[in-house]
VOZA-100169 format. One line per field, with one value per residue (C-alpha): residue number from 0; residue in three letters; x, y, z. Coordinates in steps of 0.2 Angstrom, whole numbers, plus 5000, padded with zeros to 4 digits. Last residue first. Example, Ala and Ser with C-alpha at 12.3 -4.5 7.8 and 13.67 -1.06 7.14 Angstrom:
// residues 2
pos [1_0]
code [SER_ALA]
c1 [5068_5062]
c2 [4995_4978]
c3 [5036_5039]
END
This chain:
// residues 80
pos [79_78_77_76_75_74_73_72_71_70_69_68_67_66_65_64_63_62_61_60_59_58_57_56_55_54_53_52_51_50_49_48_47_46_45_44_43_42_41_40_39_38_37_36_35_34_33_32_31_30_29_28_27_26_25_24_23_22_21_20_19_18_17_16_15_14_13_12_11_10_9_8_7_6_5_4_3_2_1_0]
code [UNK_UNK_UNK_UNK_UNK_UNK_UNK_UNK_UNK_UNK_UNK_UNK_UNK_UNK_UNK_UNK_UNK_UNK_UNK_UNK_UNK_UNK_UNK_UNK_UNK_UNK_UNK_UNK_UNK_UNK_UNK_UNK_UNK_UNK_UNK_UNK_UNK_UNK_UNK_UNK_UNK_UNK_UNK_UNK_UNK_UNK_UNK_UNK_UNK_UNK_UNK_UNK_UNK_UNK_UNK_UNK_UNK_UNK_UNK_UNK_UNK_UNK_UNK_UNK_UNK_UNK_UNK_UNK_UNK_UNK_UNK_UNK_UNK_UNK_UNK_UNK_UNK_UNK_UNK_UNK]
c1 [5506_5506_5486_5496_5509_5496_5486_5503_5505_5488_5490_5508_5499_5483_5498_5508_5493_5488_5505_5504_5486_5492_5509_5498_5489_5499_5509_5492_5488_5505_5503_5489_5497_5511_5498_5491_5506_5511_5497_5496_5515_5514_5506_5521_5534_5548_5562_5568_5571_5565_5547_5554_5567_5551_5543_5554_5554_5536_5537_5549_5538_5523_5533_5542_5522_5516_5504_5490_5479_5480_5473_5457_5456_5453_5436_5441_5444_5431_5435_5442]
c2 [5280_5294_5300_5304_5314_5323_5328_5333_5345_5352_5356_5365_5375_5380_5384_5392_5404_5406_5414_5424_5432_5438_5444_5455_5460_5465_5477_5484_5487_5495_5506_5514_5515_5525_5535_5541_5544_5554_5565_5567_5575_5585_5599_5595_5599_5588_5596_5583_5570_5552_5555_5560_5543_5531_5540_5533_5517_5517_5521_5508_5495_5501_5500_5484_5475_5482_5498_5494_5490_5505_5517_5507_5515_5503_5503_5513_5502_5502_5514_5506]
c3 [5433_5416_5425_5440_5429_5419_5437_5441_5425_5428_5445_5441_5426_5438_5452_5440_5432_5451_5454_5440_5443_5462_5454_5444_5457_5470_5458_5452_5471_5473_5457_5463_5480_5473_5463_5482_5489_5474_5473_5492_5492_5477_5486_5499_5487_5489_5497_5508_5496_5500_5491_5476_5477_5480_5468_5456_5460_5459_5442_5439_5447_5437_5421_5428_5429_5413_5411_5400_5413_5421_5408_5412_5430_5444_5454_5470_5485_5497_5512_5528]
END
């Protein structure tokens, strides 16, 4: 498997429903039969762009709520 490409600055500044609503959208190109297939490859590939920045910015939340939970309970054992 090929190293994943480093990501592209532009990226970062596309939110999490953006990107999911993009990828909506490519989701209903790629459904219809008469998608160009020179378009094909160029929206597989920016669908999996948006994938991986999908994965992680629900990677970064969860470990925000997990430092914030582990924070809170250390609070509470420290209240005991």
């Amino acid at each position: 498997m090929p190293p994943a490409a480093a990501p592209d600055p532009a990226e970062s500044d596309i939110g999490y429903a953006d990107a999911l609503a993009e990828l909506e959208g490519i989701l209903t190109d790629l459904e219809d039969d008469g998608i160009d297939i020179d378009l094909l490859g160029e929206k597989v590939a920016r669908a999996t762009t948006l994938i991986r920045l999908c994965r992680d910015r629900i990677t970064s939340a969860r470990v925000q709520v997990e430092r914030v939970v582990a924070e809170l309970d250390t609070l509470s054992a420290d209240e005991d």
